[in-house]
Every structure is written in structure tokens, then in C-alpha cells.
C-alpha positions as CSV (number, residue, x, y, z in Angstrom):
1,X,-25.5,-117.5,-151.9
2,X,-23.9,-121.0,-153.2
3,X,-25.4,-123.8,-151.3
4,X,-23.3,-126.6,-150.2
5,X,-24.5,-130.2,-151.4
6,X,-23.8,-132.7,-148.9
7,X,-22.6,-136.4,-149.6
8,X,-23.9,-139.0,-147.6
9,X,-22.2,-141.8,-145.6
10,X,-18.4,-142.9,-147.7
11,X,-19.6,-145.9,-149.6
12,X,-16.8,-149.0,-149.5
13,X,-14.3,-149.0,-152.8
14,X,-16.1,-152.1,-155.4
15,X,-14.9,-154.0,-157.7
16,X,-16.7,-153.6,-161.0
17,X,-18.2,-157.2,-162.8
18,X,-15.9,-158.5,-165.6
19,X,-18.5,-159.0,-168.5
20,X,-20.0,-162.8,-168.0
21,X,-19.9,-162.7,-164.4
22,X,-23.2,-162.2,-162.0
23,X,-22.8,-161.4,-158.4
24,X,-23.2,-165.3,-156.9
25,X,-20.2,-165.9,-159.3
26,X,-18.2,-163.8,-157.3
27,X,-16.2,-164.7,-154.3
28,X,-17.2,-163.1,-151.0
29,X,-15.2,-161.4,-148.4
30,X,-15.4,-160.2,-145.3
31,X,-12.7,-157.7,-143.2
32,X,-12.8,-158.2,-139.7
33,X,-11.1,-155.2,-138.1
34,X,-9.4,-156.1,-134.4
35,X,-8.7,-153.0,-132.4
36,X,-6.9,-153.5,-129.1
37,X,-9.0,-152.4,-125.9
38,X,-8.7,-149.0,-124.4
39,X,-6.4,-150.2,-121.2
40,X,-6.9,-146.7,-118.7
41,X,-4.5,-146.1,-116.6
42,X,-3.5,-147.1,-113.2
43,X,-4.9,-144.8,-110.3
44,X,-1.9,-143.1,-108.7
45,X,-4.5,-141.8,-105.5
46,X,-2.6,-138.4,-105.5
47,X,-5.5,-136.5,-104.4
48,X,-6.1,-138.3,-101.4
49,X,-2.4,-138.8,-100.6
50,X,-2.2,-135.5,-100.3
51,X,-5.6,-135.0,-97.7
52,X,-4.1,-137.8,-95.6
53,X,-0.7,-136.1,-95.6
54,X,-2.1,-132.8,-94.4
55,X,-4.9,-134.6,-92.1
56,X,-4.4,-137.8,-91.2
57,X,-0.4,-138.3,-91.3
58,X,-0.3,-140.7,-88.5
59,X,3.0,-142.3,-88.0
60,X,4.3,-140.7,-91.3
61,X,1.9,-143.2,-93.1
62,X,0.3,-140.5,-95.2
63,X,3.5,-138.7,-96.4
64,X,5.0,-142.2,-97.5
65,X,1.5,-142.4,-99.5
66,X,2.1,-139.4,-100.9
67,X,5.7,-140.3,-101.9
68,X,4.2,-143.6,-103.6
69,X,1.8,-141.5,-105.5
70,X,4.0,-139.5,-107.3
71,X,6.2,-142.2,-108.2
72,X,2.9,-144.0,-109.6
73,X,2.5,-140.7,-111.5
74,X,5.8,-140.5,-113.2
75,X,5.7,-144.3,-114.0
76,X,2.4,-143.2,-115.5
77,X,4.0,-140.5,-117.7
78,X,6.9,-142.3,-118.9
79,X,4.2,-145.2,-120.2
80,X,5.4,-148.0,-117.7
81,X,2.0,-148.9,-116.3
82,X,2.8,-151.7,-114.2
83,X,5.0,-149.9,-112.4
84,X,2.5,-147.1,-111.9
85,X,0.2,-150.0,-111.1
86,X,2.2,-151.4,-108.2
87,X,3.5,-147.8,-106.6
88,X,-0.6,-146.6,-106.7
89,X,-1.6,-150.0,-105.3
90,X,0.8,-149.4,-102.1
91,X,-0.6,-145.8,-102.2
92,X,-4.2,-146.7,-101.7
93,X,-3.0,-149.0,-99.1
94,X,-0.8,-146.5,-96.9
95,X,-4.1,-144.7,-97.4
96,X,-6.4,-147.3,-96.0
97,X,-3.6,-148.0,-93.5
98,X,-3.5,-144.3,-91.9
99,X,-7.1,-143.6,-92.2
100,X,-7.7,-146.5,-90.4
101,X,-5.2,-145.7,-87.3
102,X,-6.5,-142.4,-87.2
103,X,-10.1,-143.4,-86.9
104,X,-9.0,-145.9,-84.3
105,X,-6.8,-143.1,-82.0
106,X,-10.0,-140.5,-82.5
107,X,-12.6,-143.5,-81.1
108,X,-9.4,-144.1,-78.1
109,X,-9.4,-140.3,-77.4
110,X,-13.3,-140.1,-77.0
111,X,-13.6,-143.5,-74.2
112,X,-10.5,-141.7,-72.7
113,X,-12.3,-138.5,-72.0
114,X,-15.4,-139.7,-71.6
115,X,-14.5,-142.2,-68.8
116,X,-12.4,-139.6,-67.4
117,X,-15.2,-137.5,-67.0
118,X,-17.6,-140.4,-65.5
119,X,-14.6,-141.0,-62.8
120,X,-13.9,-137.4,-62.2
121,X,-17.9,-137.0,-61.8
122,X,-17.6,-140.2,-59.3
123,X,-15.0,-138.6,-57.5
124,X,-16.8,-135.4,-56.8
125,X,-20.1,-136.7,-55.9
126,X,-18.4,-139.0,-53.2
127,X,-15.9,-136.4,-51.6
128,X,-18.7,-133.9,-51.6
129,X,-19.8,-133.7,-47.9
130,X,-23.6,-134.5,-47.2
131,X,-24.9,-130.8,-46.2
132,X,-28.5,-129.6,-47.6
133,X,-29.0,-127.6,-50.7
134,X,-29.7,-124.2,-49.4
135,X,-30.5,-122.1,-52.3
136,X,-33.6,-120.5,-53.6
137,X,-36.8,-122.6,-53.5
């Protein structure tokens, strides 16, 4: 069986000493590589355009979130990310917009029918006529 030598870490390319020279006499370098930053991209909020189409689509404000997610998402593909930027931020803020009714009609709908039962309790108790409880003991 032929072992396999390893190398160690790639050593830079060097530039060998004409004869008379020492190292000080040498001029010294240094390369400074720049590499852009990693920009990600925009959020297009597809995933949760889609939850508030199906369960929070009050006043059609979810399905116009939806719509503005997938045109983030193709902006996104075709590499126009500002575009994509703006159409996820309107997203996210249909989102916010119809979560936000919704919670609001749920809290209206519970003070509805719980006043509605406190009246309707009221009402009973004071048309009820004032005989005694005869039942068992």
C-alpha cells in the first residue's frame, strides 16, 4: 500500500537574492486584498404572506401581501435587489397591517358577546317573576 505524503499549508511565490544583496536591502511589500461584503438578500416575507392570505385576509390585505411577495421574489431572481427590497418592505407591511385588524375585529367580537351575554343575563334575572325555588332540598 503506497502512502500519500501530504504538503503543508501553499507557501507565497519569493523572489530569490541577487548575489550582494541581504534581506534589509530589499524593498518590502505588502498586498492588501479588498473583497466586497456579502450583501444577502432582501426578505420577500412569502411564507407569511401566504398564512395571512389563508388566515387573516381581512379586507383583501393579505392577498395584496402575497401579491407583493412574489413580485419581491422575482425582483430577487432577476438580481434587482432594490426592487425586491421595496416590494418585501410593502409585504411585511400589508402583513403587519392585516394582522393587526384582525387582532383588533377578534378583541371587538369577544366585548360583543360577552356584553351581550351580561345584558341578556340582566334581562332574564329582571323579567323572571319573584316565585320560591321549589326543588329538592
Amino acid at each position: 500500500m503506497e502512502r500519500v505524503r501530504t504538503q503543508g499549508p501553499a507557501l507565497p511565490p519569493y523572489e530569490p537574492l541577487m548575489e550582494g544583496m541581504d534581506v534589509e536591502g530589499k524593498t518590502r511589500s505588502t498586498v492588501v486584498t479588498v473583497e466586497t461584503p456579502v450583501v444577502p438578500p432582501p426578505r420577500d416575507h412569502l411564507a407569511w404572506s401566504l398564512c395571512t392570505t389563508l388566515y387573516a385576509n381581512v379586507c383583501c390585505l393579505g392577498f395584496l401581501a402575497l401579491v407583493f411577495s412574489v413580485k419581491s421574489r422575482d425582483r430577487k431572481v432577476l438580481g434587482d435587489y432594490s426592487g425586491a427590497h421595496s416590494y418585501g418592505s410593502t409585504a411585511k407591511y400589508l402583513n403587519i397591517a392585516a394582522h393587526l385588524i384582525n387582532v383588533f375585529l377578534i378583541i371587538l367580537i369577544i366585548a360583543l358577546i360577552a356584553s351581550g351575554t351580561i345584558v341578556l343575563a340582566n334581562v332574564f334575572n329582571h323579567h323572571q317573576p319573584n316565585s320560591r325555588f321549589f326543588g329538592p332540598t
